[in-house]
DRENPA-3360 file (N, C-alpha, C; in nm, 2 decimals, always signed):
BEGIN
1 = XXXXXXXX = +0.08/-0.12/+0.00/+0.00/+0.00/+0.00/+0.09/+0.12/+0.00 ~ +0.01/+0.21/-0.06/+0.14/+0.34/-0.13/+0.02/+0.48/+0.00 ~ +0.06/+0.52/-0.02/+0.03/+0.70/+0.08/-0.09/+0.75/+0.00 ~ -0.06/+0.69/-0.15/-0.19/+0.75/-0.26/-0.23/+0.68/-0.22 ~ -0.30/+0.56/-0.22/-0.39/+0.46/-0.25/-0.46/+0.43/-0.12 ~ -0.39/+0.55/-0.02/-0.48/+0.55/+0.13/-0.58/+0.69/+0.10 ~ -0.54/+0.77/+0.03/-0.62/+0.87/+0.03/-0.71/+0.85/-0.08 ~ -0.85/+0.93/+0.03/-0.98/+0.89/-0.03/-1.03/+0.96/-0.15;
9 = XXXXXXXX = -1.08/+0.89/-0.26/-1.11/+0.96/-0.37/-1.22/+0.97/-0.34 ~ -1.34/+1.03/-0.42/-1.43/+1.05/-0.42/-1.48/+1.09/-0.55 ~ -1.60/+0.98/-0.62/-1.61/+0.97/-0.76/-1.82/+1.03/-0.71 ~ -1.84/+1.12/-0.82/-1.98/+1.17/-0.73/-2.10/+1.06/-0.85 ~ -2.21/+1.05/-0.78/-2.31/+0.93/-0.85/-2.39/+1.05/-0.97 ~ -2.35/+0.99/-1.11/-2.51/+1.05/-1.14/-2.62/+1.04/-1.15 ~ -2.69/+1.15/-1.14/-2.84/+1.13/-1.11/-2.88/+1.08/-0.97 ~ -2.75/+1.12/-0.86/-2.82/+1.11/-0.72/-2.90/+1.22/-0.67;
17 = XXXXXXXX = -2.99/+1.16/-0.57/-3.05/+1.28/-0.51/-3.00/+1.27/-0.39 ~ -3.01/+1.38/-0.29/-2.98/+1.40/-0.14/-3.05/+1.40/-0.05 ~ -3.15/+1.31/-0.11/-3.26/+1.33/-0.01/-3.23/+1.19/+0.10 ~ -3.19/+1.07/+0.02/-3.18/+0.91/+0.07/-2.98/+0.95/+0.15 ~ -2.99/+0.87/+0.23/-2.83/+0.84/+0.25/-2.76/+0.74/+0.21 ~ -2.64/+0.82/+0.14/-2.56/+0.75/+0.06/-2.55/+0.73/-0.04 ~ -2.63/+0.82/-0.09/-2.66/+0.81/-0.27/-2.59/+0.96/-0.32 ~ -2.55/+1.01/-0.26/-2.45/+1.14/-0.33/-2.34/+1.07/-0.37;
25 = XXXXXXXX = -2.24/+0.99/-0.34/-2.15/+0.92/-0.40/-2.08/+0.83/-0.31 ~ -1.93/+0.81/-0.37/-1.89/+0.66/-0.34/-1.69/+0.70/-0.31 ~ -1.69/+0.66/-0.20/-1.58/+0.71/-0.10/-1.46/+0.58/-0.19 ~ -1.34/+0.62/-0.23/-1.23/+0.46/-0.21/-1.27/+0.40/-0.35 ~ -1.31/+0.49/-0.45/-1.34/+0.41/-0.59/-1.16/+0.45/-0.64 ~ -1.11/+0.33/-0.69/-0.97/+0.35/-0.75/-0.98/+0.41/-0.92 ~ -0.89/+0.49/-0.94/-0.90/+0.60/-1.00/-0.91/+0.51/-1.21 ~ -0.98/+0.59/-1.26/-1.01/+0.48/-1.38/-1.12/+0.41/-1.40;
33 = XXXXXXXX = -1.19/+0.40/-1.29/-1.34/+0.34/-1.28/-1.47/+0.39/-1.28 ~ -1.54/+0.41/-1.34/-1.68/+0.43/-1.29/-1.77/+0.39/-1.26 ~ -1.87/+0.45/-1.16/-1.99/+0.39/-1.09/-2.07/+0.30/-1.25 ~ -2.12/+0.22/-1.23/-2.16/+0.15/-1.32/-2.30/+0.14/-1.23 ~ -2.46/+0.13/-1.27/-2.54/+0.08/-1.22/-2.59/-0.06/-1.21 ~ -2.63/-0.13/-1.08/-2.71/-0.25/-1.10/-2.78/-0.29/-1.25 ~ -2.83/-0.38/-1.29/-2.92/-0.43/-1.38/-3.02/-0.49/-1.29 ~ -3.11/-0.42/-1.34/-3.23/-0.51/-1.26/-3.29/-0.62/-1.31;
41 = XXXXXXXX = -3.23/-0.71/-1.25/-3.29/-0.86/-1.29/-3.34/-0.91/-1.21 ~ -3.45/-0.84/-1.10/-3.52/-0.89/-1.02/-3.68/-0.95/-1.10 ~ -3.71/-1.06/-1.02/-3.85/-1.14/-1.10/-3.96/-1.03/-1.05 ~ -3.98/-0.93/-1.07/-4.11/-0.82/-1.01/-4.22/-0.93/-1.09 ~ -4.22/-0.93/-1.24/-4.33/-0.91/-1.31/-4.38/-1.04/-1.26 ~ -4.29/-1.16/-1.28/-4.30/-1.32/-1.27/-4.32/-1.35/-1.11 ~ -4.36/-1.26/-1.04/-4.30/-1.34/-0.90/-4.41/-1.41/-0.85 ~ -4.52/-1.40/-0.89/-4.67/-1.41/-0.83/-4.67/-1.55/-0.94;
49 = XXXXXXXX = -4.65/-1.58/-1.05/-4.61/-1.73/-1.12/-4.55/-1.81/-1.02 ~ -4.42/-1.76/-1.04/-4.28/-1.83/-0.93/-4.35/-1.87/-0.82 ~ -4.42/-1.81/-0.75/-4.45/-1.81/-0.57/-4.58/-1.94/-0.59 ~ -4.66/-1.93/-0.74/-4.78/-2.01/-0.73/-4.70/-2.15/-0.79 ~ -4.64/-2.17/-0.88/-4.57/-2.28/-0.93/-4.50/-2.34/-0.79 ~ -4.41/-2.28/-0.73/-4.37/-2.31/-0.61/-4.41/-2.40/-0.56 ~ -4.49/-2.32/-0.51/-4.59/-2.37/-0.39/-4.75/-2.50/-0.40 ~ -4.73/-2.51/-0.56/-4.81/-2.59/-0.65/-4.71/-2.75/-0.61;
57 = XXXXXXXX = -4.59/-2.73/-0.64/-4.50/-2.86/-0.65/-4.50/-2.87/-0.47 ~ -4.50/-2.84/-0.35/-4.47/-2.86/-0.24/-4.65/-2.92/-0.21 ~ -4.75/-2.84/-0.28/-4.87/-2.87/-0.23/-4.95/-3.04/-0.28 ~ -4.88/-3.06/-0.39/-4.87/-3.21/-0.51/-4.79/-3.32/-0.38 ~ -4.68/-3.25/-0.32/-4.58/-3.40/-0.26/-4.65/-3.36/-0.12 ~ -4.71/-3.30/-0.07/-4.81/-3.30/+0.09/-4.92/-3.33/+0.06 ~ -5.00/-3.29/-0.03/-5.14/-3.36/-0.08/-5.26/-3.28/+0.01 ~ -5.21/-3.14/-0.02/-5.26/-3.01/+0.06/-5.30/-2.95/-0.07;
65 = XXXXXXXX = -5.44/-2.86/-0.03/-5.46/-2.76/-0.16/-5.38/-2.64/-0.20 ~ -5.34/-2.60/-0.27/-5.27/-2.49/-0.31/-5.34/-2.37/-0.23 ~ -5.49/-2.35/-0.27/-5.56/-2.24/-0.21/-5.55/-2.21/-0.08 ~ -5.53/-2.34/+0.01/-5.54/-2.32/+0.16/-5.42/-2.35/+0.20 ~ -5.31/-2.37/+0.14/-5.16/-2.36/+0.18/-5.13/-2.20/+0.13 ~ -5.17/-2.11/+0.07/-5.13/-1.99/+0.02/-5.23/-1.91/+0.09 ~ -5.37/-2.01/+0.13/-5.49/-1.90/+0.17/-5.51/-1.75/+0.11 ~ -5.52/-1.81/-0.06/-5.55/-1.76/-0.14/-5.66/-1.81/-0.22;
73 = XXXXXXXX = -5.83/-1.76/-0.21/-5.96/-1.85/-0.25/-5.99/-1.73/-0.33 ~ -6.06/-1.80/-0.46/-6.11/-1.71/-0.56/-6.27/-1.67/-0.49 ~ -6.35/-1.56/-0.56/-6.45/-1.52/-0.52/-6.55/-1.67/-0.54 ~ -6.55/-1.75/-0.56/-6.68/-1.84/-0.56/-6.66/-1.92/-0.42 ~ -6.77/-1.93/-0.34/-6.77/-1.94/-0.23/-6.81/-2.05/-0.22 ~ -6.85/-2.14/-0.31/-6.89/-2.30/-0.30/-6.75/-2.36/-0.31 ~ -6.69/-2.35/-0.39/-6.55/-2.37/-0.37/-6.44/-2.39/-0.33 ~ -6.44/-2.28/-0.23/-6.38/-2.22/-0.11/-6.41/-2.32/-0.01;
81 = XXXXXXXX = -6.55/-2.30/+0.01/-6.61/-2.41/+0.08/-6.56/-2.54/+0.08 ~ -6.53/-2.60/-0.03/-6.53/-2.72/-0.07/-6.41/-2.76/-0.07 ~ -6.30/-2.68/-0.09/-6.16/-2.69/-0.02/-6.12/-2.69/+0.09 ~ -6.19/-2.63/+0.18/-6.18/-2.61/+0.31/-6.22/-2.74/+0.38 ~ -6.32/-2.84/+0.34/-6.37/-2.95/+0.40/-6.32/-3.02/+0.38 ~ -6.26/-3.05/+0.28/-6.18/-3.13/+0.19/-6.09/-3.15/+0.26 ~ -5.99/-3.03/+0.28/-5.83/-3.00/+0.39/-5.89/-3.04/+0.51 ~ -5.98/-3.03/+0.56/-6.05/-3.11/+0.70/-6.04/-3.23/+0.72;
89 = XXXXXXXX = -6.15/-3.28/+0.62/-6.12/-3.42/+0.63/-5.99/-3.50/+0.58 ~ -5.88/-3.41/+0.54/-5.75/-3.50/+0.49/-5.70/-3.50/+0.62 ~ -5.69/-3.34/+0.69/-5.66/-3.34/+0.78/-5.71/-3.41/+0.97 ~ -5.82/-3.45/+0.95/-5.89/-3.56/+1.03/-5.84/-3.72/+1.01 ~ -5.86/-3.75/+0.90/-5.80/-3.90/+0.85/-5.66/-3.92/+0.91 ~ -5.59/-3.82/+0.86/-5.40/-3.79/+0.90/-5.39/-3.82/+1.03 ~ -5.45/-3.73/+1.11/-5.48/-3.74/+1.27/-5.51/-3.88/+1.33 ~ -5.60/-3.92/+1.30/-5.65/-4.09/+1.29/-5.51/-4.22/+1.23;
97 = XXXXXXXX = -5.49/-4.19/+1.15/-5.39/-4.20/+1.10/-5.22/-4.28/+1.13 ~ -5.20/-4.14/+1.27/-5.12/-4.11/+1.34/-5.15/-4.18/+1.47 ~ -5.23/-4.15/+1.51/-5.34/-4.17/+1.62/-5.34/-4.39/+1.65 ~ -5.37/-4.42/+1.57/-5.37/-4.52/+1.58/-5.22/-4.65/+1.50 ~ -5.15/-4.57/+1.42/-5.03/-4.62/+1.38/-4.90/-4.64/+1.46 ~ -4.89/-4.47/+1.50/-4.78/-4.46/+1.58/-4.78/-4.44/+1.72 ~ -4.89/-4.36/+1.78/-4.92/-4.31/+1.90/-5.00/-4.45/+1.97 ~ -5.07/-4.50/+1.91/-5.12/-4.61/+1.93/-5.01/-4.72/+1.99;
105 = XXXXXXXX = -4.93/-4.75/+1.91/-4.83/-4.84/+1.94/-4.72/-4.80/+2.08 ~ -4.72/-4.67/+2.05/-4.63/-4.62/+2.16/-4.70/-4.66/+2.31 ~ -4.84/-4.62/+2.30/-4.90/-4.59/+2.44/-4.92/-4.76/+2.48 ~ -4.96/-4.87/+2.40/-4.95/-4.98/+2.38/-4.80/-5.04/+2.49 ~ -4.72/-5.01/+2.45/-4.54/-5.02/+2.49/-4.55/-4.95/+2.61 ~ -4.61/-4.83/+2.62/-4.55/-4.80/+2.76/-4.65/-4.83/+2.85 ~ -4.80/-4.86/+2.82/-4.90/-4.93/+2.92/-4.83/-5.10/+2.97 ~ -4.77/-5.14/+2.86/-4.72/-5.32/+2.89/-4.60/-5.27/+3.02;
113 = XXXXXXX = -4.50/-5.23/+2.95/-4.39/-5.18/+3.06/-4.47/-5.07/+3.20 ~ -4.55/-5.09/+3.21/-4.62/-5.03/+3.39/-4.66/-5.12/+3.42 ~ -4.75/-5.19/+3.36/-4.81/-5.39/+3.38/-4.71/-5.45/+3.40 ~ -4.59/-5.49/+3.35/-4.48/-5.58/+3.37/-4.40/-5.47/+3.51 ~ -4.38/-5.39/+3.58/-4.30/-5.33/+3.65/-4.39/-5.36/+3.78 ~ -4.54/-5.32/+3.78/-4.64/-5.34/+3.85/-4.69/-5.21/+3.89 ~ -4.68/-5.13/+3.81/-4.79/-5.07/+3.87/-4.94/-5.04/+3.82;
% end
C-alpha cells in the first residue's frame, strides 16, 4: 500500500439525489473506474407465477390444496367451501392415522412396561 492509495477519492453518482443516504456518492473508488449501475434482474413481473408454481409442487408432494396452503380462494364461495372441507377431512383422516399407527403403538409399549413393573 502506497500514501496514494490510502487517500480517499471521491467519484460523485449520477443522477443522485440527497434526499436518501448514501446516494451522493462513493468514498475509495480506485481511479479509472466508474460507478456502473445495478441491472435489474429482479423477477417483479413473474413473482406471483414463481410463488404459485412453487408452492403448487410442495402442495402435489403434501397432498394439501394450493388455495389453503397460500390461503388464497377465488370469489366463488362454494369452492372455497369445498376446499376447506376437503383439507378437513385429509386433515382428520392424517390425525387418525397417526393416532392409531404410531401413537397407538407407543402408548400400547409404555402401558405393557407399567403392567410388567407393576404398577
Amino acid at each position: 500500500m502506497t500514501e496514494e492509495s490510502l487517500r480517499p477519492v471521491y467519484s460523485g453518482m449520477p443522477h443522485a439525489s440527497v434526499n436518501r443516504p448514501g446516494s451522493v456518492g462513493v468514498f475509495s473508488l480506485p481511479g479509472g473506474q466508474e460507478l456502473q449501475p445495478f441491472p435489474d434482474t429482479s423477477p417483479s413481473q413473474n413473482f406471483d407465477a414463481f410463488v404459485k408454481a412453487y408452492f403448487s409442487y410442495i402442495c402435489a408432494a403434501t397432498g394439501h390444496s394450493a388455495e389453503t396452503v397460500l390461503m388464497m380462494f377465488n370469489d366463488n364461495y362454494s369452492a372455497s367451501r369445498a376446499t376447506l372441507i376437503l383439507t378437513w377431512r385429509i386433515t382428520e383422516q392424517r390425525c387418525w392415522e397417526m393416532d392409531y399407527y404410531i401413537l397407538g403403538a407407543c402408548r400400547t409399549c409404555w402401558f405393557l412396561q407399567k403392567i410388567s413393573v407393576g404398577y
